[in-house]
C-alpha positions as CSV (number, residue, x, y, z in Angstrom):
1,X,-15.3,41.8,-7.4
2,X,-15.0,40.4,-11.1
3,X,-12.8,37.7,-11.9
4,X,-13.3,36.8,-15.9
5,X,-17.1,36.2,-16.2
6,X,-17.5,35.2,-12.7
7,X,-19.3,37.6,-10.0
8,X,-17.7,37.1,-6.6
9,X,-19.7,39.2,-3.6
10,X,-17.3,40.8,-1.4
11,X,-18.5,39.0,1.4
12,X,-17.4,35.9,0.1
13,X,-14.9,34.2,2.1
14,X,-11.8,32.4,0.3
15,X,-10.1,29.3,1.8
16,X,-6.5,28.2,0.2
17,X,-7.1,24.7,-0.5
18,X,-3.4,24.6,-1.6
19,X,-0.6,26.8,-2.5
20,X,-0.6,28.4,0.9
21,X,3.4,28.6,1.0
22,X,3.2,30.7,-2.3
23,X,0.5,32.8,-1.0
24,X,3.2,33.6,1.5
25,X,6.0,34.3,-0.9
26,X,4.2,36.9,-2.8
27,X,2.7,38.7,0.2
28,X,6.1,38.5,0.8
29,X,7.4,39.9,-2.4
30,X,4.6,42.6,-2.7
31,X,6.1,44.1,0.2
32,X,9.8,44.2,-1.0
33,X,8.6,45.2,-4.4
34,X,5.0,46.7,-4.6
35,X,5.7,47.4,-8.2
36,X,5.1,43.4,-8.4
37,X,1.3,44.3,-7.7
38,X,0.6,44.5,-11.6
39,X,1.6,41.4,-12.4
40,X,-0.7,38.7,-13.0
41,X,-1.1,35.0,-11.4
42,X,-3.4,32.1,-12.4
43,X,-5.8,30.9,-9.7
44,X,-8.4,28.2,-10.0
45,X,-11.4,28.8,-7.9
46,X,-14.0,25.6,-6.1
47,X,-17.1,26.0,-5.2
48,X,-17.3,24.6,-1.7
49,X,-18.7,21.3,-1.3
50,X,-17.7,20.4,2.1
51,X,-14.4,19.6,4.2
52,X,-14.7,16.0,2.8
53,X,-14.6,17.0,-0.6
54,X,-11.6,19.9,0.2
55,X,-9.0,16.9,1.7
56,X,-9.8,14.7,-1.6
57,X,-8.8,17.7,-3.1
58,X,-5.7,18.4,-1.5
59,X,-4.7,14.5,-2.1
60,X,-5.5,14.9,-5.8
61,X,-3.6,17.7,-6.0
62,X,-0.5,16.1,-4.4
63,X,-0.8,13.1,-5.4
64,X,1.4,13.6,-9.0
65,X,3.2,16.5,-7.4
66,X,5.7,17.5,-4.7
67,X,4.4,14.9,-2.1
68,X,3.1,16.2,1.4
69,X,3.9,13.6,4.2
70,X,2.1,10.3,3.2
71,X,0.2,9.9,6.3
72,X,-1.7,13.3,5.5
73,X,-2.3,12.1,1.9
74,X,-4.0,8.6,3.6
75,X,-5.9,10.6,6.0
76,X,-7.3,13.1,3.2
77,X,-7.8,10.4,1.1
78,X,-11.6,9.6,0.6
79,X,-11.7,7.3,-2.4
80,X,-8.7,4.8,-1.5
81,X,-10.5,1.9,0.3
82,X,-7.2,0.8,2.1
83,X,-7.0,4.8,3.2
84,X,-10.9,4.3,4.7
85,X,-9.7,1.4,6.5
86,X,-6.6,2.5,7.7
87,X,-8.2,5.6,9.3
88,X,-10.7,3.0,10.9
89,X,-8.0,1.1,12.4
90,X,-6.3,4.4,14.1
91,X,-9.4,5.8,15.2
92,X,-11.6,3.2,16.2
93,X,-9.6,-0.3,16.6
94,X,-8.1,-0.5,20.7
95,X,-4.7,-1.3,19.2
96,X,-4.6,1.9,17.6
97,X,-6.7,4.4,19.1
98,X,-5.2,7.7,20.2
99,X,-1.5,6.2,19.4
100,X,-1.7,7.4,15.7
101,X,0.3,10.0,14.2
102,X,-2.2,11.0,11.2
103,X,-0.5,13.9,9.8
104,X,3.4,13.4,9.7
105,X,4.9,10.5,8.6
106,X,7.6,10.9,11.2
107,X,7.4,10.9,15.0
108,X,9.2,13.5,16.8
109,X,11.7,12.2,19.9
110,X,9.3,13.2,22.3
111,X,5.7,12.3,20.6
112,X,2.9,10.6,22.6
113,X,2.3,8.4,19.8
114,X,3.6,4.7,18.6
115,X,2.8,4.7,15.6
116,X,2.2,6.9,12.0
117,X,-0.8,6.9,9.9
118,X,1.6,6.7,6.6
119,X,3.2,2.9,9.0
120,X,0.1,1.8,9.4
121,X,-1.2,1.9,6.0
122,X,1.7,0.1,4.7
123,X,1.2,-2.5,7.5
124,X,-2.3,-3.2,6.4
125,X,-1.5,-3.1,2.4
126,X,1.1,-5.9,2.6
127,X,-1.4,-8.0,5.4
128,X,-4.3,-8.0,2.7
129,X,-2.4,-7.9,-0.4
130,X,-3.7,-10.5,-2.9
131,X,-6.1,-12.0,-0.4
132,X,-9.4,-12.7,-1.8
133,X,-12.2,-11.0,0.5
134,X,-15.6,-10.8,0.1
135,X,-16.1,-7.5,1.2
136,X,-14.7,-4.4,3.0
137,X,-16.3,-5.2,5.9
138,X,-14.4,-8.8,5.5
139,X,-11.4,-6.6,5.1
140,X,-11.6,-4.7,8.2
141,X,-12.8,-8.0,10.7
142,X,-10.0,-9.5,9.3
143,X,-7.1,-6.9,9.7
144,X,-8.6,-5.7,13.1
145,X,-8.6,-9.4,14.3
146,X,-5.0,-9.7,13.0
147,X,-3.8,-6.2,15.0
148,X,-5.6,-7.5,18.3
149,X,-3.6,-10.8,17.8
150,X,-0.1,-9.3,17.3
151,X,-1.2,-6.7,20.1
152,X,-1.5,-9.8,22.1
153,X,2.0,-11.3,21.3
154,X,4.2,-7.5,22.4
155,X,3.2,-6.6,25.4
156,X,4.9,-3.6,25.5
157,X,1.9,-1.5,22.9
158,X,-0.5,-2.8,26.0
159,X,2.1,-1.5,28.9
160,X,2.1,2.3,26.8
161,X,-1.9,2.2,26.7
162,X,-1.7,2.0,30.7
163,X,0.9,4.1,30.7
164,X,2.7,2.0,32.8
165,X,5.7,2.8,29.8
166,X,6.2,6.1,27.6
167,X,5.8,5.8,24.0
168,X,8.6,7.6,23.5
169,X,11.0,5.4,26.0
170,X,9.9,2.1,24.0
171,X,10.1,4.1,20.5
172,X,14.1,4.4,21.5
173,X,14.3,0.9,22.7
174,X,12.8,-1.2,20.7
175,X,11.7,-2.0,17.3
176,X,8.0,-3.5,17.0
177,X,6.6,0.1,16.9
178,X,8.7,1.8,13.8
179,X,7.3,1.2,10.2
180,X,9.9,-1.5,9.2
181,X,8.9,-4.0,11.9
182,X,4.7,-3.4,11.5
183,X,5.5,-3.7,7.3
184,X,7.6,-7.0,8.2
185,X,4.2,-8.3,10.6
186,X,2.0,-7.4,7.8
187,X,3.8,-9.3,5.1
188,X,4.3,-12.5,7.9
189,X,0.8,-12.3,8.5
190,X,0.0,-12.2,4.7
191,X,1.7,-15.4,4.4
192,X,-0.6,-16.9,6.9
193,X,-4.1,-15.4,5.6
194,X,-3.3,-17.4,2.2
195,X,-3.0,-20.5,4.1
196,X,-6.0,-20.1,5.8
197,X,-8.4,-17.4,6.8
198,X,-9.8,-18.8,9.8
199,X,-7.8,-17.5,13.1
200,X,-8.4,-20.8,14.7
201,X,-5.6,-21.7,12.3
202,X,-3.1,-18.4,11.9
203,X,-3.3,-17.0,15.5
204,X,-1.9,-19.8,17.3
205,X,1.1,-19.6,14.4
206,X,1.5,-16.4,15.4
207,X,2.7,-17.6,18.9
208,X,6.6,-17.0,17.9
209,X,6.1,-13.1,18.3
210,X,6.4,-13.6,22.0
211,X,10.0,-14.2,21.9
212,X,11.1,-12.3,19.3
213,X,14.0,-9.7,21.1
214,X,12.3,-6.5,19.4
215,X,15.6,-4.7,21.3
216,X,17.6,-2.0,18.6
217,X,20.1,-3.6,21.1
218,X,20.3,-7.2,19.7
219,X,22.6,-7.6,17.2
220,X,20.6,-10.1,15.0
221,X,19.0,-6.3,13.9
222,X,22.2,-4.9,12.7
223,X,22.3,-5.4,8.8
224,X,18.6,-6.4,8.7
225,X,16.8,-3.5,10.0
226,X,19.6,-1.7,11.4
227,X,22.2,0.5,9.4
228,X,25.0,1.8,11.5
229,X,22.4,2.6,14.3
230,X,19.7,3.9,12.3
231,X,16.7,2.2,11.5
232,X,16.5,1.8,7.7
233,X,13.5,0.8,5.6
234,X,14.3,0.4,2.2
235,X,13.3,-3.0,0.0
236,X,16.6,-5.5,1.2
237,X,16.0,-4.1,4.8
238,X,12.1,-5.6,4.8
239,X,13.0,-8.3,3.2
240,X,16.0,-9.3,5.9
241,X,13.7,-7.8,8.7
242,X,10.7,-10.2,7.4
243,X,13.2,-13.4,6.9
244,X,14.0,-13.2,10.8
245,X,10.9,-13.6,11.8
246,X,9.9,-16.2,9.3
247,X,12.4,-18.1,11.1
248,X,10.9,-17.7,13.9
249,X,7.9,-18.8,13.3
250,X,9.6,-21.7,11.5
251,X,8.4,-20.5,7.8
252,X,10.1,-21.5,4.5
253,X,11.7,-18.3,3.1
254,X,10.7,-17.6,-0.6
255,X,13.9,-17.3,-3.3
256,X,14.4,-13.9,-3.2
257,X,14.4,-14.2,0.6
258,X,16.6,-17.2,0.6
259,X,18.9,-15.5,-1.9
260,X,18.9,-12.0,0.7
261,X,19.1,-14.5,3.7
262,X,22.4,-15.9,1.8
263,X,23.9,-13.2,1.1
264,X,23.7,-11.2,5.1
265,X,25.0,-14.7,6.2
266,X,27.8,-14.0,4.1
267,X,28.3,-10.6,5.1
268,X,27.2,-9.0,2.1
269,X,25.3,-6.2,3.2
């Protein structure tokens, strides 16, 4: 076969990197209107260089476009360092390991996991943010260090990795797994790492997160990270969400979160 210039043996074997759903719709339409057949189409063709150079592709691609689900663009994503690090933490770090979602950025009702890929990148991006660190490696002792700590401090992640719990029973209970509450530990814990990076000094601050009621059930949720029932993440609700437990770890709020704090006292939400 010729395309332009360009040889291409029969035998050579194609892989759709991306645009498989509109692959579909014209096999589709060729069938309900073979006359369609001598119409033309632009294509750009790869060499292949590999599987990890195909998902860098694919995040490229998507990247400035329609979005696939975010955890798939961090797991495809080979040149973000947070992405590498993230993808260390699900596969490698006990917290983590095998209770990852790495593909949707939403957990079905009756999923194995506790927690998304797309979560867990966010967690980690507000824990680090603005830290100065020496080194990637720094990066990852530090945030595996921090997840082992809060692991410590909600028993419950422990209890679903002995599978004396189901992930999907404490997904429908509680809090402390959905993306809100690990965004909310991340940005607590940020606060921390800028006082001091030695864990001699932020773990036993950490010590609050025992008692926090991580229950959908208590009302001190409602308004913060809980809208009418449903679990809500946009910018006020991480803010609220992350103002509780600055209080309970007996942390100054900063103005914007006094100024949110105010304004939920007052019903303003």
């Amino acid at each position: 076969m010729r395309v332009g210039q360009l040889h291409i043996p029969m035998a050579s074997q194609f892989l759709i990197n991306d645009g498989q759903h509109r692959r579909a719709a014209i096999e589709t339409a060729l069938k309900e209107n073979p006359a369609l057949g001598d119409e033309t189409i632009a294509v750009v063709f790869f060499h292949d260089a590999g599987l990890e150079r195909s998902q860098q592709m694919f995040a490229d691609l998507n990247r400035h476009a329609v979005r696939p689900a975010r955890s798939i663009g961090v797991l495809y994503d080979h040149r973000d360092e947070l992405s590498q690090l993230t993808r260390l933490l699900a596969l490698k770090c006990p917290v983590f390991r095998n209770f990852v979602e790495m593909e949707s950025s939403n957990l079905s009702a009756r999923s194995r996991k506790l927690f998304t890929l797309s979560a867990l990148y966010s967690a980690t991006s507000a824990l680090l943010q603005g830290l100065e660190l020496k080194s990637s490696k720094e990066a990852e002792q530090l945030s595996w260090g921090f997840w082992e700590a809060v692991d410590d401090l909600i028993p419950d992640w422990g209890e679903v990795r002995r599978k004396a719990l189901s992930a999907a029973e404490v997904r429908k209970q509680d809090l402390h797994t959905h993306g809100i509450a690990l965004h909310a530990i991340g940005l607590l814990g940020n606060t921390l790492l800028h006082e001091s990076l030695d864990p001699e000094e932020w773990k036993p601050r950490l010590t609050p997160l025992r008692d926090v009621d991580w229950s959908r059930t208590n009302p001190e949720w409602e308004g913060r990270a809980i809208i009418g029932g449903r679990v809500s993440k946009n910018h006020q609700n991480v803010v609220l969400t992350v103002n509780h437990l600055r209080l309970q770890l007996g942390l100054e709020l900063s103005t914007e979160e006094k100024q949110a704090e105010d304004a939920y006292q007052r019903g303003e939400r």
